[in-house]
C-alpha positions as CSV (number, residue, x, y, z in Angstrom):
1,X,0.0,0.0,0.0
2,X,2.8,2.4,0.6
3,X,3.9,1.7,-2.5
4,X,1.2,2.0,-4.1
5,X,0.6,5.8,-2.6
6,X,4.2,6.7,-3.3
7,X,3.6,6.1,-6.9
8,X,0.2,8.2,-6.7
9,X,2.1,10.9,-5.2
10,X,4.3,10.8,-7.6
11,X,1.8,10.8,-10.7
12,X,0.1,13.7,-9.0
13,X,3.4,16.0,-8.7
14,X,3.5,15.6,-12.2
15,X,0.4,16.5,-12.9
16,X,0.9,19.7,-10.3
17,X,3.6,20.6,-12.5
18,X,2.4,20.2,-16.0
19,X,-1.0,21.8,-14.8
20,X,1.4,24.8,-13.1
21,X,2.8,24.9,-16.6
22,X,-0.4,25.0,-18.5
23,X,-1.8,28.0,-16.5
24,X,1.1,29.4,-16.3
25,X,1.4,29.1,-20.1
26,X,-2.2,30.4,-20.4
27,X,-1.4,33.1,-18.6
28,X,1.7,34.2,-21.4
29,X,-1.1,33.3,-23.8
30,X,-3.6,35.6,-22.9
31,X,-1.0,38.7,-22.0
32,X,0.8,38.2,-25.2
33,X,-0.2,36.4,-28.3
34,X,-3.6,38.0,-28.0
35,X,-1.8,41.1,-29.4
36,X,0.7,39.4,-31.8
37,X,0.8,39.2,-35.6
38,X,3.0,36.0,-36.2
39,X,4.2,32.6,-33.7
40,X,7.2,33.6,-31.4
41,X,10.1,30.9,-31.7
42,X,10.6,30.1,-28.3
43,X,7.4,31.6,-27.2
44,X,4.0,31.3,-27.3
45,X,1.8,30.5,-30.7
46,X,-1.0,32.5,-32.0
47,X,-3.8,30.5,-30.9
48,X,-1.7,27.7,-29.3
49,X,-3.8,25.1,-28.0
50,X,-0.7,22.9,-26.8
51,X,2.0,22.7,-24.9
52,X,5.0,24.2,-26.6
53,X,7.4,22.9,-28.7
54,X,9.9,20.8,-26.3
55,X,13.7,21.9,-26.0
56,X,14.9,20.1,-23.4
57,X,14.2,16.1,-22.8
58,X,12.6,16.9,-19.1
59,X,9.6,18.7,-21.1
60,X,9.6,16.2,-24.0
61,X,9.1,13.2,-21.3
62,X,6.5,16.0,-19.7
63,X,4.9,15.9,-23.3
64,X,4.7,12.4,-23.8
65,X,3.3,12.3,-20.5
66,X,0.4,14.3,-21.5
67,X,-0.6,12.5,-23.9
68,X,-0.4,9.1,-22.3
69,X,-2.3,10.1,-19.5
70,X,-5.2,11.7,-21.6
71,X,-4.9,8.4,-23.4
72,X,-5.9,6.6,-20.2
73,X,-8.1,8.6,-19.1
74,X,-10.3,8.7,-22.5
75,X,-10.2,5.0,-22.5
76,X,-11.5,4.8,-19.1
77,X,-13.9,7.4,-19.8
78,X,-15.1,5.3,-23.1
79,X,-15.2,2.1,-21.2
80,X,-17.1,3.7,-18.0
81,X,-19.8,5.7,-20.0
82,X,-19.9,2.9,-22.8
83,X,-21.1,0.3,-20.3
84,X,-23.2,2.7,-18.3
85,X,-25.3,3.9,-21.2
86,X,-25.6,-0.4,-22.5
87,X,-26.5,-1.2,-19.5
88,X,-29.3,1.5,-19.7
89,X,-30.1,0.9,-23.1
90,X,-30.3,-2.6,-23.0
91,X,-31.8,-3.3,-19.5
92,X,-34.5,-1.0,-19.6
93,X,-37.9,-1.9,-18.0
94,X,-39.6,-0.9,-21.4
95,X,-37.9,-4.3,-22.8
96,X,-38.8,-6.0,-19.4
97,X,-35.6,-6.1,-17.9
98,X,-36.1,-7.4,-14.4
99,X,-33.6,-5.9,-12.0
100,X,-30.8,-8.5,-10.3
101,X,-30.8,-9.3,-6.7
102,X,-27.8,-9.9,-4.9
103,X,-25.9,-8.6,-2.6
104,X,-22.0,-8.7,-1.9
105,X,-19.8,-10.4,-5.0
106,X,-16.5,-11.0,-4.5
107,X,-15.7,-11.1,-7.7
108,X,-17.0,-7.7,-8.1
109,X,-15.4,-6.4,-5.4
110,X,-11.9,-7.9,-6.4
111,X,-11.8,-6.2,-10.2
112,X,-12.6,-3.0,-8.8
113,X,-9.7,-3.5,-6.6
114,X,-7.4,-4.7,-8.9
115,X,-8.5,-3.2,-12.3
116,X,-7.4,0.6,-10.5
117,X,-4.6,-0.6,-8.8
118,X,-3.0,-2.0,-12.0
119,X,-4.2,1.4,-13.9
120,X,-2.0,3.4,-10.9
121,X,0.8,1.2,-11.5
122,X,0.5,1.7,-15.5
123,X,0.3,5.7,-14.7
124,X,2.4,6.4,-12.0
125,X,5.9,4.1,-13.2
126,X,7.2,6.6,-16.2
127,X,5.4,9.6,-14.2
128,X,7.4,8.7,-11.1
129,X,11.4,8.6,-13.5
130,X,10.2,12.0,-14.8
131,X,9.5,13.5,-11.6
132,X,12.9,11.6,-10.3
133,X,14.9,13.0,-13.5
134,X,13.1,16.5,-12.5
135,X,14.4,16.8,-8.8
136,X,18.2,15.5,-9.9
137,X,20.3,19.4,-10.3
138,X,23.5,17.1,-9.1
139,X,26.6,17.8,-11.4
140,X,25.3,21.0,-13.2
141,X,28.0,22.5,-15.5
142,X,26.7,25.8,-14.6
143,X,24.7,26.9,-11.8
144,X,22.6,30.3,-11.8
145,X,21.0,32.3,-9.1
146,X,17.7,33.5,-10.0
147,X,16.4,36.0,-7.6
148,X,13.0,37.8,-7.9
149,X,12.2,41.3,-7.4
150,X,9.0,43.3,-7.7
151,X,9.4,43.2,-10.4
152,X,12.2,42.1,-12.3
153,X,14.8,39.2,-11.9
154,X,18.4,39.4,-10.6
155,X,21.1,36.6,-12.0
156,X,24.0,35.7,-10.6
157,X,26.2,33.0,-12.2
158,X,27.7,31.5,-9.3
159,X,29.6,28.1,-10.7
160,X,30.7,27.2,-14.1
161,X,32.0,29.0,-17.1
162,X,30.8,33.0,-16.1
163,X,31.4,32.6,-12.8
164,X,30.7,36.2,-11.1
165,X,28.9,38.0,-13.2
166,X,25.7,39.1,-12.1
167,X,23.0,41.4,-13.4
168,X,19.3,42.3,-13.5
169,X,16.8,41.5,-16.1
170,X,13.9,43.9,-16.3
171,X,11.2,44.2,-19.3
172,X,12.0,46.8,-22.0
173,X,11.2,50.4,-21.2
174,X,9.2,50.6,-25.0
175,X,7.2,47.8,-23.7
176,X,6.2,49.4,-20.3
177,X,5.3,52.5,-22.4
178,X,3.0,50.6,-25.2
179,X,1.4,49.1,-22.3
180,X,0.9,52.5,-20.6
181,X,-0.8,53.8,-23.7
182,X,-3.6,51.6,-23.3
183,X,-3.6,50.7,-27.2
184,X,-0.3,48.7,-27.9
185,X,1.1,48.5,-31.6
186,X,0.7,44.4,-32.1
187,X,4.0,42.7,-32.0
188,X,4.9,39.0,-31.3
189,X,7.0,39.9,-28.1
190,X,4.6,41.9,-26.5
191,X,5.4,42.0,-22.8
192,X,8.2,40.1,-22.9
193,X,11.5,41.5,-24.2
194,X,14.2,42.7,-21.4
195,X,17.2,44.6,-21.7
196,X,19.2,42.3,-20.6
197,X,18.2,38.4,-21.0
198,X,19.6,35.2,-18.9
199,X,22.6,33.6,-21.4
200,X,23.6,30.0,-21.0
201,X,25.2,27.5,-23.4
202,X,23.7,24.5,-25.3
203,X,23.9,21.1,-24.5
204,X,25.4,22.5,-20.7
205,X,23.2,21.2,-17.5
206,X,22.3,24.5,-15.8
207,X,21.1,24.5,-12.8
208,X,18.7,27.5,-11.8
209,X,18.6,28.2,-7.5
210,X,15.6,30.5,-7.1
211,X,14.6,33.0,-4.1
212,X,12.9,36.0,-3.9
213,X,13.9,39.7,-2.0
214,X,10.3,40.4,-1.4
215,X,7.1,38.4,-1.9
216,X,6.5,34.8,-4.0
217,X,7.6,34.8,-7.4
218,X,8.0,31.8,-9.6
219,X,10.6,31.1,-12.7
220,X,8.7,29.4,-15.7
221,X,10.2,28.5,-19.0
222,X,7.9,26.2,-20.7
223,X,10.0,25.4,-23.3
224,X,12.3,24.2,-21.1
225,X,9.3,22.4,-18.9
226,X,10.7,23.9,-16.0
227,X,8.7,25.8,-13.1
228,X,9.4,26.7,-9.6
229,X,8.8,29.2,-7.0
230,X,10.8,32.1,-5.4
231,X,10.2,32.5,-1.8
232,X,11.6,34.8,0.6
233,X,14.2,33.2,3.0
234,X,14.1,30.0,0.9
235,X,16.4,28.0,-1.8
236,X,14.8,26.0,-4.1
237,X,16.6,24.5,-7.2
238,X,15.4,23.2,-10.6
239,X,17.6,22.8,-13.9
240,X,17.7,22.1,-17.8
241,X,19.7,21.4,-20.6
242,X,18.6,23.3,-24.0
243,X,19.2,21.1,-26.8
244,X,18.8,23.7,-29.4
245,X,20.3,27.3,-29.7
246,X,17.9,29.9,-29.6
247,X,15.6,32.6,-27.6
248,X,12.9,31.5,-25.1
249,X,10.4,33.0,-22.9
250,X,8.7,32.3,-19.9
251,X,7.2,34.1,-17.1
252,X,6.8,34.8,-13.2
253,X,4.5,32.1,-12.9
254,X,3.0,33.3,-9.3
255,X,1.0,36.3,-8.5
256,X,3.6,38.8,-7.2
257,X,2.0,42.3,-7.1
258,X,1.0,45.0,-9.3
259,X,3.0,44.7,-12.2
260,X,3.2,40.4,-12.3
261,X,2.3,41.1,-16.2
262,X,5.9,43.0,-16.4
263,X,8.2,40.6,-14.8
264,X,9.0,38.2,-18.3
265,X,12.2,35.7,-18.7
266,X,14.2,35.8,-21.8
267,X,16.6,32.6,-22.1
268,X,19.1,33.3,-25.1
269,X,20.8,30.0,-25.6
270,X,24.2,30.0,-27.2
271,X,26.7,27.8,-29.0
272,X,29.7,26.8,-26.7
273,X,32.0,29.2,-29.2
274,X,29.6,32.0,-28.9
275,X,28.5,32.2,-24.8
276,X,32.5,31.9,-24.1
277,X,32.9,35.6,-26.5
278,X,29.6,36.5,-24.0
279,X,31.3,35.6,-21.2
280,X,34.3,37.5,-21.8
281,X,32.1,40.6,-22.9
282,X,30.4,40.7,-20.1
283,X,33.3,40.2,-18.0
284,X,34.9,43.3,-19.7
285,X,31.6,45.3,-18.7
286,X,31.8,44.3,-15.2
287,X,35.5,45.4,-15.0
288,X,34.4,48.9,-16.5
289,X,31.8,49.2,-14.0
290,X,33.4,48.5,-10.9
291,X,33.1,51.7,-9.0
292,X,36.1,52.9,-6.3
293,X,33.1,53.6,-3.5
294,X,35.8,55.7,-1.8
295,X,35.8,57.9,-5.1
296,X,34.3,61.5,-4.8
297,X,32.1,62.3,-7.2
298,X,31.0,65.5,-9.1
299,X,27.7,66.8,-9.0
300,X,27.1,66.7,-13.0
301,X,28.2,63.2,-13.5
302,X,26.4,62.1,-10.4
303,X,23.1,63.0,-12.0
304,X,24.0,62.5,-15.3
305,X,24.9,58.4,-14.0
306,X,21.5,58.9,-11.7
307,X,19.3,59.5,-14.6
308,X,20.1,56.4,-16.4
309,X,19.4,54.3,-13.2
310,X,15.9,56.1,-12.3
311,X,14.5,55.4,-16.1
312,X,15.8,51.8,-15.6
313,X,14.3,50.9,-12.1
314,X,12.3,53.5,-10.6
315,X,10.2,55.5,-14.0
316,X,8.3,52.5,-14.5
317,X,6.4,53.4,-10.8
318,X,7.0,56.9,-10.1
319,X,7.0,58.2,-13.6
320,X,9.5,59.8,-15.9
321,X,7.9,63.4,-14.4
322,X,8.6,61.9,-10.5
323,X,4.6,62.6,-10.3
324,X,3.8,59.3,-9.0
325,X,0.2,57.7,-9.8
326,X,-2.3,56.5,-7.4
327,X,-0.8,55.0,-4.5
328,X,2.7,55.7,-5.6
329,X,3.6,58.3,-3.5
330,X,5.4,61.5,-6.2
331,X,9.2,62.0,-5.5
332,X,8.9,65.7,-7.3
333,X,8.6,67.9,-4.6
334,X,8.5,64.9,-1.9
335,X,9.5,66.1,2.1
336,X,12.3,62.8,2.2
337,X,13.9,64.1,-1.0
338,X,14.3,67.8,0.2
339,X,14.8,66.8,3.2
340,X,18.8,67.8,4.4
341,X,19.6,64.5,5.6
342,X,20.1,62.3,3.0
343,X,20.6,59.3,5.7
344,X,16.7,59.2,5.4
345,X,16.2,58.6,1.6
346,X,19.3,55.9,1.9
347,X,17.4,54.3,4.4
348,X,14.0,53.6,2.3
349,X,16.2,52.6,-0.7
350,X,17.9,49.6,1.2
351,X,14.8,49.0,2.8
352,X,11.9,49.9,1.5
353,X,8.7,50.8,3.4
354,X,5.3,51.2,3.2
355,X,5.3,47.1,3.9
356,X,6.8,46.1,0.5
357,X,4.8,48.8,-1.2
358,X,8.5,50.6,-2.1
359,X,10.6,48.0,-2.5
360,X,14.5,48.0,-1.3
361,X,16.9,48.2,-3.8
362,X,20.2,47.0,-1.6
363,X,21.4,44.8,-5.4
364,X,22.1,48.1,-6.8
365,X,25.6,49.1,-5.7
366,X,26.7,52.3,-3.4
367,X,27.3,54.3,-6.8
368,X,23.8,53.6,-8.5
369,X,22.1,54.7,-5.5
370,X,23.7,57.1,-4.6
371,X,24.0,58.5,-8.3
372,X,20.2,58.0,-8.2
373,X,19.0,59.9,-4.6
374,X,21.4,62.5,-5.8
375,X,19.5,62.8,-9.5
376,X,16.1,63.0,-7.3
377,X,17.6,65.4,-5.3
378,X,18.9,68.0,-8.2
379,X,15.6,67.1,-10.7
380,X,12.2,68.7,-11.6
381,X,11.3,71.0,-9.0
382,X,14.0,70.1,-6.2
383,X,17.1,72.3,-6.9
384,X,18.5,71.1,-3.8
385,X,22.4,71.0,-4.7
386,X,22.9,68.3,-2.1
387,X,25.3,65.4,-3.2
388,X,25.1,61.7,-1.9
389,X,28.2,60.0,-2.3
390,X,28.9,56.1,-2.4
391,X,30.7,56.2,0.8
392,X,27.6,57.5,2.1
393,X,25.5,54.6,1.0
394,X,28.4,51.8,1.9
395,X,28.2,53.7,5.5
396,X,24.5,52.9,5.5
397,X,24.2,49.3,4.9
398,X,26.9,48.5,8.2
């Protein structure tokens, strides 16, 4: 019997997952191929019915899976209604049927019992190697933080070839403002390209850790037939190995706030040849960014680097005017921001307030936000002249 129940359990994870999948998938559906002209490679289909087009074995097995269960469960359902509406038809009183009496059978009683119990068996076997082969994230050739933000995702490749570099994925600014307008041009991406998407290799087991800084988020690629939450305080792993080079999309597969509809995932899978030169670009840029936080900065170039980091993170709530919009509170003309101590608007940067409502920002470093309070600070109406310098901010977080 425990057996048997260990093989149910196992059939239903599957079917959890592939159902997490399917909404999840519905859910792109609805937000993004309602609006596009022509099939997304890697994405979702113009009136797609099924599941997408497998890239990785995990989410063929997934698909075959699918099928062989619906397989089962139309014959049962054939076999079930087929001999209920017989038995109707052929035993009915207008031919004089006369009804049986009897009571207890044991032969009855041991189909019943066997008939289901050999139909578990015949379900739950493959389902339980797919969810095994699912869970198994042991000797990844590259493994990948995925952190989720409201709302946004944060990588960080933490073992493999790109070890180090980190950066944060958000959706494309043209995309938040075609959304805004409230009548977007149709285009097959729609609500899902981001400036900067997650790169991995083909044919390379990656293994994804996910968390979250805030609230539940969930990392979906369905192409990939992978799905799994980000919670706050928590680890939990998944992986996948792209068979094919290529971009795909998923999506924060878990209710997360406001803007869920703007939190897509871009996977650009490259050859071996070509993610080594992306590795060594990217490299290159991280190198060119590392900011000396001891280094003093000049007012000009201070904003100048602030602007650039307000249009990428904080425009798409408080607005390119700093006017704010229903409950987001405006930062033009805002007490905090002309406020002379700056400790104050450092504080709500690393840690939020308003329970979650402004979210903290401590994975930007001490120069973007300090480049960023001191753009709010010398922008629209508030001619302030006060600096915030990185040693300020690296003060802050001890």
């Amino acid at each position: 019997m425990k057996t048997i129940n260990a093989l149910s359990n196992a059939a239903s994870a599957l079917r959890r997952q592939a159902m997490a999948t399917g909404l999840g998938l519905a859910a792109t559906l609805y937000t993004t191929a309602a609006l596009a002209v022509n099939d997304l490679p890697g994405g979702p289909a113009v009136n797609q019915l099924d599941l997408h087009p497998p890239v990785t074995r995990i989410a063929a097995e997934q698909q075959w899976l699918h099928y062989f269960m619906l397989v089962i469960c139309m014959v049962i359902f054939v076999a079930v209604f087929g001999v209920m509406f017989y038995s109707i038809f052929k035993h009915r009183r207008s031919k004089g049927a006369k009804p049986a009496n009897f009571h207890e059978s044991t032969t009855v009683e041991i189909i019943w019992t066997v008939v289901p119990f050999f139909i578990v068996i015949l379900m739950a076997l493959p389902a339980t190697k797919v969810v095994v082969a699912m869970k198994d994230t042991t000797n990844a050739d590259l493994t990948i933080k995925a952190t989720g933000y409201q709302w946004k995702w944060g990588y960080d490749y933490l073992k493999g070839e790109g070890e180090g570099i980190a950066f944060v994925s958000t959706l494309d600014t043209s995309h938040r403002l075609m959304s805004d307008s409230g009548k977007p041009e149709p285009t097959d991406d729609y609500l899902l390209k981001v400036d900067n998407p997650l790169v991995v290799p083909v044919d390379k087991k990656v293994r994804i850790i996910t968390t979250a800084n805030d609230v539940i988020h969930a990392f979906m690629v369905p192409a990939f037939g992978i799905k799994q939450d980000a919670i706050p305080g928590f680890v939990r792993d998944t992986w996948f190995r792209a068979e094919k080079t290529g971009d795909f999309y998923g999506q924060c597969a878990e209710l997360c706030g406001k803007e869920h509809a703007y939190m897509p995932i871009h996977v650009k899978v490259l050859s071996q040849a070509d993610y080594a030169v992306w590795v060594e670009g990217e490299k290159k840029k991280l190198a060119a960014k590392a900011d000396d936080p001891a280094k003093v900065w000049e007012l000009p170039e201070l904003v100048a680097r602030g602007e650039k980091v307000y249009a990428a993170n904080c425009a798409a709530c408080h607005q390119a005017s700093g006017k704010g919009a229903g409950a987001i509170k405006p930062i033009d003309g805002a007490a905090v921001v002309l406020d002379a101590d700056k400790t104050k608007q450092i504080a709500i940067l690393l840690n939020g307030q308003n329970n979650g409502a402004m979210p903290a920002w401590k994975h930007l470093s001490d120069t973007e936000i300090a480049a960023v309070i001191t753009y709010t600070k010398n922008h629209w109406s508030n001619a302030t002249g006060q600096i915030v310098q990185p040693a300020d901010v690296l003060a802050a977080r001890k």
